[in-house]
Structures are given as structure tokens and as C-alpha cells.
C-alpha positions as CSV (number, residue, x, y, z in Angstrom):
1,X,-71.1,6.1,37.9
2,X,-68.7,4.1,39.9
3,X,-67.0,1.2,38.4
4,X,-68.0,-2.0,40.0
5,X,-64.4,-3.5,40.0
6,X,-62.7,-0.7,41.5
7,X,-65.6,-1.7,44.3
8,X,-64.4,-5.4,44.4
9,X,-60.4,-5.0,44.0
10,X,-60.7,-2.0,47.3
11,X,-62.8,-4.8,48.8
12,X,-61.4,-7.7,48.3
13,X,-58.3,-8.9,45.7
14,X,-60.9,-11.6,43.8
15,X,-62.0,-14.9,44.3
16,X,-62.0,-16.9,47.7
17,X,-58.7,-14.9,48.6
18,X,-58.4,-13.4,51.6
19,X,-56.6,-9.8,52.0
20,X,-53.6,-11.8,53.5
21,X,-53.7,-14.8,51.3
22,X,-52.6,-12.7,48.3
23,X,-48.7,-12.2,48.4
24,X,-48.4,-16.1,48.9
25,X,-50.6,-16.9,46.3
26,X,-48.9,-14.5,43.7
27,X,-45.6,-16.2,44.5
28,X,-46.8,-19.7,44.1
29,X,-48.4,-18.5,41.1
30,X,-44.9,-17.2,40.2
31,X,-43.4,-20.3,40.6
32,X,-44.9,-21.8,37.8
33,X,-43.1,-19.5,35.3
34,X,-39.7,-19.3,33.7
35,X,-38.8,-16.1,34.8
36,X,-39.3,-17.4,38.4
37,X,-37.3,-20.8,37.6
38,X,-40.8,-22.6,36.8
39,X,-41.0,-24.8,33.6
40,X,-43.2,-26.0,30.9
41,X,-44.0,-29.5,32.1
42,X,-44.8,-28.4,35.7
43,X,-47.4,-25.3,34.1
44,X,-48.8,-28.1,31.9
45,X,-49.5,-30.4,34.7
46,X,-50.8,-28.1,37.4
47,X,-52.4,-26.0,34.9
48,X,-55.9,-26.2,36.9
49,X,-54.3,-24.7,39.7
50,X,-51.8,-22.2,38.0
51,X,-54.9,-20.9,36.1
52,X,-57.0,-20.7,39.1
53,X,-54.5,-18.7,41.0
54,X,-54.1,-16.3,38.3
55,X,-57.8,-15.5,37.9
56,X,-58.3,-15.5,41.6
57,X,-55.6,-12.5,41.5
58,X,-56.7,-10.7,38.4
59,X,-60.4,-11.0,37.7
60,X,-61.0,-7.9,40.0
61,X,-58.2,-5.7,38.2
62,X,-59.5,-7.3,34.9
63,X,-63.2,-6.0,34.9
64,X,-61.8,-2.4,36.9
65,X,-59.7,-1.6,33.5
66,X,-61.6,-3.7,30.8
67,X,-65.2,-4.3,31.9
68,X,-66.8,-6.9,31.5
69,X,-65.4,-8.6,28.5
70,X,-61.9,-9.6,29.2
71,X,-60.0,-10.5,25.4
72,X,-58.5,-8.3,22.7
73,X,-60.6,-6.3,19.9
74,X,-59.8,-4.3,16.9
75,X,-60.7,-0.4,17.1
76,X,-62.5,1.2,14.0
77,X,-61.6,4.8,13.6
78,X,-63.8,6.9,15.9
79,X,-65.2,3.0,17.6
80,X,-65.1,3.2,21.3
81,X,-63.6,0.4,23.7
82,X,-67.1,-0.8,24.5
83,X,-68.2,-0.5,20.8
84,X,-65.2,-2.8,19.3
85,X,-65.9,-5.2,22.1
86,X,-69.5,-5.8,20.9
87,X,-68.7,-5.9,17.5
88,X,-65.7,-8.3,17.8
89,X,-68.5,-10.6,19.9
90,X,-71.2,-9.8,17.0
91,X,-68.8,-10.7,14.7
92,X,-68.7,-14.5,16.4
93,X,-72.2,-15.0,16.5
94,X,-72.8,-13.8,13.0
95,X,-70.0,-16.4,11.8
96,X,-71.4,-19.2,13.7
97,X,-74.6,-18.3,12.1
98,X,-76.5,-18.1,15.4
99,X,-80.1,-18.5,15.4
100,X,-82.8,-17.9,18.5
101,X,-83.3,-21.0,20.6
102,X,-80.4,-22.5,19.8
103,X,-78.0,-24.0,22.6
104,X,-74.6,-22.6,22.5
105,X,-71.2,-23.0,24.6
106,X,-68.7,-20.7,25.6
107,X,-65.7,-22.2,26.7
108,X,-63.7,-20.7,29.3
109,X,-66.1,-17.8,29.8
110,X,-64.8,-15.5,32.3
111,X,-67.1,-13.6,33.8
112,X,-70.0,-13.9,31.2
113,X,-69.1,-10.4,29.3
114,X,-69.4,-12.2,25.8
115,X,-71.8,-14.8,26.8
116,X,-74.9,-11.8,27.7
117,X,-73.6,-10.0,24.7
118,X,-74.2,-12.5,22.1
119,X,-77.2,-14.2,23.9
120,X,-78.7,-10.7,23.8
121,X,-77.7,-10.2,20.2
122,X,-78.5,-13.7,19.3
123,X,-81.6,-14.6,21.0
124,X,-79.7,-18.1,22.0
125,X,-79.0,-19.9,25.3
126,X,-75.8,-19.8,26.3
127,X,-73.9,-22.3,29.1
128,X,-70.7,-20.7,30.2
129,X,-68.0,-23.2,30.9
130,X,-65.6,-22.1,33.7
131,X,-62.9,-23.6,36.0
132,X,-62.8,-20.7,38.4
133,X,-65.7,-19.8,41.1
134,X,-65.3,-16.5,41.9
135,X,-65.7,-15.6,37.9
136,X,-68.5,-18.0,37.8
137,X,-70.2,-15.9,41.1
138,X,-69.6,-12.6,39.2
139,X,-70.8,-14.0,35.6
140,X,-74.4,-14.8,37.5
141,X,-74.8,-12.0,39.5
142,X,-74.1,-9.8,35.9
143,X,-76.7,-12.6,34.4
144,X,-79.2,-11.5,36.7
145,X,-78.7,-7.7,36.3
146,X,-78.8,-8.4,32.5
147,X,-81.4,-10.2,32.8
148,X,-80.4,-13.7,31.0
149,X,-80.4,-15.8,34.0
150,X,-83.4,-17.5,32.7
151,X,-81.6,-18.3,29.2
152,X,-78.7,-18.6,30.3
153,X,-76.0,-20.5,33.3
154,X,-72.6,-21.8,34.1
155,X,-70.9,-24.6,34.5
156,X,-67.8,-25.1,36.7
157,X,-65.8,-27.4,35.1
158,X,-62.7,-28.0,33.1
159,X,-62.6,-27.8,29.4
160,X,-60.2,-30.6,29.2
161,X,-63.0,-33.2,30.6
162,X,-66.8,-31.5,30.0
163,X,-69.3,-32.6,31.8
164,X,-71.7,-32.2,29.1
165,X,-73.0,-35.7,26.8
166,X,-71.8,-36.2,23.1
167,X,-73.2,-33.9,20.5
168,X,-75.3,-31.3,22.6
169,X,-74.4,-28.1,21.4
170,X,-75.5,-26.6,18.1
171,X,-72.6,-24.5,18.3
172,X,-69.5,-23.3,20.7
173,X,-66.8,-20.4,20.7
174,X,-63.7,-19.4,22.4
175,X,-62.2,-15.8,23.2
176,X,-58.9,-15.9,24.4
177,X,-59.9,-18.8,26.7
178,X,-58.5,-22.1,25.2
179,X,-55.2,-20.8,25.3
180,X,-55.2,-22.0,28.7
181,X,-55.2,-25.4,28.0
182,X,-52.1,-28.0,28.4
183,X,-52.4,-29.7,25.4
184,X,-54.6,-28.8,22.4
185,X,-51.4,-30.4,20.4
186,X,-48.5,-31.9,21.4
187,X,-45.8,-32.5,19.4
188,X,-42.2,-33.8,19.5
189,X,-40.7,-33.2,15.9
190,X,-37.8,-34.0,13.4
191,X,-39.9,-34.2,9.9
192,X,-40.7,-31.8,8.1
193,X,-44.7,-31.6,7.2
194,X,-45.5,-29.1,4.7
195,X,-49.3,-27.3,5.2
196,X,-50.5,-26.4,1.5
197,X,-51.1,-22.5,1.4
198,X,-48.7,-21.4,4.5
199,X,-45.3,-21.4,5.3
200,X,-43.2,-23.7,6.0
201,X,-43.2,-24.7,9.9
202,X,-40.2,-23.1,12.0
203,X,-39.6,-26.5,13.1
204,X,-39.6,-30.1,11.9
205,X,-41.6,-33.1,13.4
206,X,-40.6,-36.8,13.8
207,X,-42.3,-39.5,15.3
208,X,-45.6,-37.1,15.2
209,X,-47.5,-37.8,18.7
210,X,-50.8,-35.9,18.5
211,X,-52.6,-35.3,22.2
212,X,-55.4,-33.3,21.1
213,X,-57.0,-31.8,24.5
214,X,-59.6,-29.5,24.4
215,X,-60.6,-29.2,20.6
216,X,-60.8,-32.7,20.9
217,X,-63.6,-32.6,23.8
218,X,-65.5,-29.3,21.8
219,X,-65.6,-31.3,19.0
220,X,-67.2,-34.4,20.7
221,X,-70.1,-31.9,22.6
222,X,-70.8,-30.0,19.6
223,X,-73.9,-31.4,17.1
224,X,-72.7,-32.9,13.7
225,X,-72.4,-30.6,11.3
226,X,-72.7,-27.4,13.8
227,X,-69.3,-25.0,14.2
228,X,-66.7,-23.8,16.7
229,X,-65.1,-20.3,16.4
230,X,-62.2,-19.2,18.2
231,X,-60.1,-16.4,18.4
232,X,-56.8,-17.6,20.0
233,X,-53.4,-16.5,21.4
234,X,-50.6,-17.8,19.5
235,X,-46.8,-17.6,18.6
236,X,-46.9,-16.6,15.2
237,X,-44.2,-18.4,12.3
238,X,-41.8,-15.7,12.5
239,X,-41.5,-17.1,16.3
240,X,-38.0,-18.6,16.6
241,X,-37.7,-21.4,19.6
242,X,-34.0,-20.3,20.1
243,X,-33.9,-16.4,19.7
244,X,-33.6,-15.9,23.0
245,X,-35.1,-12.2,22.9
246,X,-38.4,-14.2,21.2
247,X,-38.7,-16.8,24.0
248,X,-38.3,-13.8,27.0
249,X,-40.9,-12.3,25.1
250,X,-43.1,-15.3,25.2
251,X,-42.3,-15.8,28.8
252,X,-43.2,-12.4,29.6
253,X,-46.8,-13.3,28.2
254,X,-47.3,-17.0,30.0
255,X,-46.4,-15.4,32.9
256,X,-48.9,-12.3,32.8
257,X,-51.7,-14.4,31.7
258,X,-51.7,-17.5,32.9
259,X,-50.5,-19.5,30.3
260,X,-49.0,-23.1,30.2
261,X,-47.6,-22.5,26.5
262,X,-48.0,-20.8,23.7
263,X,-48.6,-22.9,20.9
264,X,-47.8,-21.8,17.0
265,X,-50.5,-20.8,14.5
266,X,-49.3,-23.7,12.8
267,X,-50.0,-26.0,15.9
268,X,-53.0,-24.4,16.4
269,X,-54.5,-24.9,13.0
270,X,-53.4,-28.9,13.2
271,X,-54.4,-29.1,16.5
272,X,-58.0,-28.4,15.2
273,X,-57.7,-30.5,12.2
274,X,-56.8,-33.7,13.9
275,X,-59.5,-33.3,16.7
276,X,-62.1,-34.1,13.4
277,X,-62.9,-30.3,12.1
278,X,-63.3,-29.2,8.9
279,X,-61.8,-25.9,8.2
280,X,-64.0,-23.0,7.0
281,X,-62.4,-19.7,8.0
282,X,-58.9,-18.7,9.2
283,X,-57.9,-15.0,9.7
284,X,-54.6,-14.1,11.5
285,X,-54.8,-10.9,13.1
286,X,-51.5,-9.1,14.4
287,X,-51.4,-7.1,17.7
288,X,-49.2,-4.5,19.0
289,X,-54.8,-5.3,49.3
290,X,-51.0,-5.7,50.3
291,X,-50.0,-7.5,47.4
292,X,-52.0,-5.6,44.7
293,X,-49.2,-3.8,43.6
294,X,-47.6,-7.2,42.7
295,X,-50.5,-8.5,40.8
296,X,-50.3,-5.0,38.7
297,X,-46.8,-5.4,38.2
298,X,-47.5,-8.7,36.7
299,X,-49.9,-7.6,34.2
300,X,-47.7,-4.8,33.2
301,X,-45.0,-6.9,32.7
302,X,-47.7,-9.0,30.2
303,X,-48.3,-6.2,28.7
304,X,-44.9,-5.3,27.6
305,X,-44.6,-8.6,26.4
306,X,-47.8,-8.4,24.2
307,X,-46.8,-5.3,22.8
308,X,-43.0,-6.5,22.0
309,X,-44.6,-9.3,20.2
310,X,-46.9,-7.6,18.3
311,X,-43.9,-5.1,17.0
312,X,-41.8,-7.9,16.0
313,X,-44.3,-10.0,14.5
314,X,-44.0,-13.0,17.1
315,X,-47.3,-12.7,18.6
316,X,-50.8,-12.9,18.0
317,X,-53.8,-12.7,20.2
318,X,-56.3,-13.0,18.0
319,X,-55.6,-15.7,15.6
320,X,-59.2,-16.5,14.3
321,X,-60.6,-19.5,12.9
322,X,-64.1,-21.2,12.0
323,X,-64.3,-24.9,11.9
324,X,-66.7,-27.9,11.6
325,X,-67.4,-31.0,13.1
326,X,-68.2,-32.9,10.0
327,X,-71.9,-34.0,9.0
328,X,-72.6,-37.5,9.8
329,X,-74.0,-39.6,6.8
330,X,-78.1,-41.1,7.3
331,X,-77.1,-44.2,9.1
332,X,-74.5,-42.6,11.3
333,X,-77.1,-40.3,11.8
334,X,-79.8,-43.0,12.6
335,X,-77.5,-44.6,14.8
336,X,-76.6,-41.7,17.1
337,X,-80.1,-42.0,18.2
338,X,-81.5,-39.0,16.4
């Protein structure tokens, strides 16, 4: 049986590129990174387009090697590729606590792979939120071969500023998505903040300036009361800002995946925390056309870059974590209008 992206990248690259659209859009995508004299605060603020660019190059080359499901899994001895995918998505729904009928969000979706998994699984409806339209073309066309078109859709939209009104999910989740955002936390530092049961930060914080982003805008769309799971990408604490072997390393990764930062587990886990959740789980996992031949040159250099991260303990991509949006009391409750 043929592989349908080896059908789309012989075809076409991805997205609304054309065939001779793709070397200048890999090298403005290029631009953006360090290695290519790009910097932090020009990813961050044209991270729309940088993102769009690298999905509109890779999606096709994505779904050829990895299917339909495009994040990291753990392998169970004698598992499959395919069968640790489903149970790392299983595993979600099960720790959301999923239950038929009920209306759930996937933020940054891809092209859906998760999304009909868990729906399936689940018995929910699912709204896939998505800044890119070609993956948002693929994810319905797989919808309607899947048949969950009728339970399920997309949204093109950025998950910085959803379009969706306050408290209308009874749950949402993230696989390797949110990672893509600006801004979750930013932080400029000098005092040192201890977080009771972990390490101490590799860094210190003064004159703390929180800019939650996107957990910020899950957390407003989400029920009170109802959860958000995540695995995400992050710099582990053994990360050190000037080793300058660690920061190639995490170069090497922004640049192969699209990536305005990569944020700490540390900033991570505050970033949630001061966007209003309540913790429940935290699990750190540790990882080890003319033109084309650039784009796969690009995603083996990412690939070096996850694995060199993984070996030294730098790097995680799947950096897991339940949380909460916190219950709201009988006259909050009242006065939210339900």
C-alpha cells in the first residue's frame, strides 16, 4: 500500500507552495534562526509566519516518515511505531478522564492524527485548533476518510488569541504543539525563586514580568473545573544558558522545528501555574521538488540536535503535565451564567 505522503511531497512540497516557491521560502525560514544570524526577539515576533513557513515545508515529509501523528512516543518492548503512538494518545484521553459527548480542544493539531485517534477512542468531539491551512486541508480530508467529520472540525486560528468564548471546552490537550508559542512565560531574572520539590532554577529572576500567552488563553476556553494535558518540548535544568555546546544544541532544535524558544521545565511548570491552573500530574520524560533536499537537511540537522540533547540530559520532548482550571464557588458559578 502506497504511502500517501510520499504521493503529496513527489507532487507537491506542502501547503500553498509552489514547486518554485520552495528554496526561497526555506531561506527566509532560515533567517529566523541563529545558525543563519536570526535571533530570539525577531522568531518571537514573527512567529505566525516562521511557523507557517516551516509547516508549509515539512508537513508533507512529516506524514511520508511518521504518519499521521506528528510528536514523540515511548516504545514498549515488541510495541510498533503505530502502537506507541495510540497508546501515548490513549494515555491523554484516559488522563483527562474523557467521556462520550463531551467537547474537547486540541491545540495546534497538525494534521488531525491525535484528534481521530482519541475521538475514536473517546467517543468525544474534538475542534482542532490550527494556524496552518494546508494541515488544516489534510486533517479534513483524513476526517472524512475516518469518518469523524460529523463529530469533529478545525479551526484556523492562532492559539495565542482563540476564537472560541470563555469556558467552552470541557477539556483540552497539547502534543508537541504549544511549544510553538512566543510567550507561554517570559521572564527577565536576578532573584532567586526556589519551587518546593525540584531543583533549584539554573538561573535567578529579578523584577519577575510574567507574559503568560497561550496557557493563559487555554485556561480562559476551558470549563471550570475541567483539565488541560500537555506533553511539551523543553530545555531541561541541567540546560546551561552559557555552555556554548548546550545553546548550539538548542539552536539545532528551534531551527528544525520551528521553534521561537525553548523554554525550561521550570518555566514551563510556572508558566502554567500563573495562567490560574492547579497542578495535578507532572512526569518528565528524557529522549535520546528542487529544494527538498534542503528541507531534509533541515530536519536531519533537528534530529541530531534532539538526539545530542537527549544524551546529555538538556532536552526533553515530552515533558508531561496535567492541570486544572480551578472550580469556581456557587455564586461565581451563578454568575457566569450557568
Amino acid at each position: 500500500m502506497s504511502n500517501p505522503g510520499a504521493i503529496h511531497l513527489a507532487t507537491n512540497l506542502g501547503g500553498k507552495l509552489k514547486r518554485e516557491e520552495v528554496i526561497d521560502t526555506i531561506e527566509k525560514y532560515e533567517k529566523y534562526h541563529a545558525n543563519y544570524g536570526g535571533d530570539e526577539k525577531e522568531r518571537k515576533e514573527n512567529y505566525a509566519d516562521m511557523v507557517n513557513k516551516y509547516y508549509d515545508l515539512v508537513t508533507s515529509f512529516y506524514e511520508y516518515g511518521w504518519g499521521e501523528s506528528f510528536h514523540f512516543a515511548s516504545r514498549l518492548k515488541g510495541e510498533s511505531l503505530k502502537e506507541g503512538m495510540k497508546r501515548h494518545e490513549h494515555f491523554i484521553a484516559l488522563q483527562l478522564c474523557l467521556k462520550p459527548g463531551q467537547k474537547v480542544l486540541d491545540v495546534g493539531c497538525g494534521i488531525g492524527g491525535p484528534l481521530r485517534e482519541i475521538a475514536q477512542f473517546s467517543m468525544t468531539s474534538i475542534t482542532g485548533l490550527n494556524i496552518n491551512e494546508y494541515q488544516i486541508t489534510r486533517g479534513k480530508l483524513l476526517d472524512r476518510k475516518a469518518g469523524v467529520d460529523k463529530t469533529c472540525d478545525y479551526v484556523k486560528a492562532d492559539f495565542m488569541n482563540m476564537p472560541f468564548p470563555d469556558n467552552s471546552f470541557d477539556a483540552a490537550y497539547a502534543i508537541d504543539a504549544t511549544c510553538h508559542a512566543p510567550d507561554v512565560l517570559n521572564f527577565t531574572f536576578n532573584l532567586v525563586v526556589v519551587f518546593s520539590g525540584y531543583q533549584k532554577p539554573p538561573f535567578d529572576i529579578d523584577d519577575v514580568s510574567l507574559k503568560v500567552g497561550c496557557y493563559k488563553e487555554i485556561h480562559r476556553v476551558l470549563k471550570p473545573g475541567q483539565c488541560f494535558a500537555a506533553y511539551e518540548w523543553c530545555m531541561t535544568d541541567s540546560f546551561d544558558p552559557n555552555n556554548r555546546e548546550h545553546q548550539s544544541i538548542k539552536s539545532e532544535i528551534e531551527l528544525g522545528n520551528g521553534l521561537p524558544d525553548i523554554r525550561t521545565t521550570t518555566q514551563c511548570l510556572e508558566a502554567v501555574k500563573q495562567a490560574g491552573f492547579e497542578l495535578m500530574v507532572l512526569e518528565c520524560v528524557g529522549l535520546a521538488p528542487k529544494g527538498s533536499r534542503r528541507v531534509q537537511t533541515l530536519l536531519e540537522k533537528s534530529a541530531k540536535g534532539l538526539l545530542d540533547g537527549g544524551r546529555k540530559g538538556i532536552f526533553t520532548a515530552d515533558y508531561f503535565f496535567v492541570v486544572r482550571k480551578p472550580r469556581l464557588d456557587s455564586s461565581s458559578y451563578e454568575a457566569a451564567g450557568n
